[in-house]
C-alpha positions in Angstrom: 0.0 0.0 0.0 1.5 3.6 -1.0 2.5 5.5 1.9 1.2 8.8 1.1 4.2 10.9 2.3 3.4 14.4 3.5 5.3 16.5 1.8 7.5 17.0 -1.5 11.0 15.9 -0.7 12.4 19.4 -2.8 11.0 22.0 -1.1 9.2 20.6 1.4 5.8 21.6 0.3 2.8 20.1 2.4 1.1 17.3 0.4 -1.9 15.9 1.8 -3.8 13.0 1.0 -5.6 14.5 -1.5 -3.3 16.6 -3.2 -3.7 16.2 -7.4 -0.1 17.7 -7.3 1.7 15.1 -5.8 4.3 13.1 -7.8 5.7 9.9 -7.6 8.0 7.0 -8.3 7.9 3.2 -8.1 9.9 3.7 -5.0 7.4 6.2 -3.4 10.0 9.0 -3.7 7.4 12.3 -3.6 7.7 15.5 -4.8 5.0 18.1 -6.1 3.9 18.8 -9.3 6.1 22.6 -9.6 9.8 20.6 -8.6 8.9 17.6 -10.6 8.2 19.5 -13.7 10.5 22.2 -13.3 13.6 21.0 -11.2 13.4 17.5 -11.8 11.9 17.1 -15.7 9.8 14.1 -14.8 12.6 11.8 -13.3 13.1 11.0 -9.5 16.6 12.4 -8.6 16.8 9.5 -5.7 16.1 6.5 -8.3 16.1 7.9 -12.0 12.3 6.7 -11.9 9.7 8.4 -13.9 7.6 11.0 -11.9 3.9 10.2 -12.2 1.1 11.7 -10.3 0.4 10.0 -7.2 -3.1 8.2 -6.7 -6.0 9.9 -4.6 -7.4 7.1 -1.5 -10.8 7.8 -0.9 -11.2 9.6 2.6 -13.3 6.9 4.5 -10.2 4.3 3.5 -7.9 6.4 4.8 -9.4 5.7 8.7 -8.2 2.6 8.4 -5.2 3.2 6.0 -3.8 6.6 7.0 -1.4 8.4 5.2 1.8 8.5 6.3 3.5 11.2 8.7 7.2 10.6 7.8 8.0 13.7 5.9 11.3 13.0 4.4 13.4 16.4 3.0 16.3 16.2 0.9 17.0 20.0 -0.5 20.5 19.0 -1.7 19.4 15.9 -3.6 17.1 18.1 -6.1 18.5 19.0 -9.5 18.8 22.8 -9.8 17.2 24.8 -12.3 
């Protein structure tokens, strides 16, 4: 089951469970939409993966399944502009 990490791993962004923005890659590596597209052209920095958006769980399965609170923040592991 996807994690649902909280926040883009770039800039830290918040990304809740329901964000349309978030990215991912088979490894769960998550980023938004804005450093995916821009900083990191569709391609996990941590993997090489291609960035796709992440799927929505429906709110009543996420009592049972919560997203998770780990937020993981890796600035320097971002491609630059």
């Amino acid at each position: 089951m996807l994690q649902l990490r909280p926040n883009c791993e770039c800039c830290n962004r918040d990304l809740p469970p329901e964000a349309l923005e978030a990215r991912i890659c088979s490894f769960e590596c998550t980023f938004c939409a804005d450093c995916a597209d821009t900083r990191l052209k569709g391609i996990c920095p941590n993997c090489g993966g291609e960035l796709v958006r992440r799927p929505v769980r429906p709110a009543a399965k996420l009592l049972n399944n919560p997203a998770s609170t780990e937020r993981v923040f890796k600035p320097q592991g971002c491609a630059s502009e």
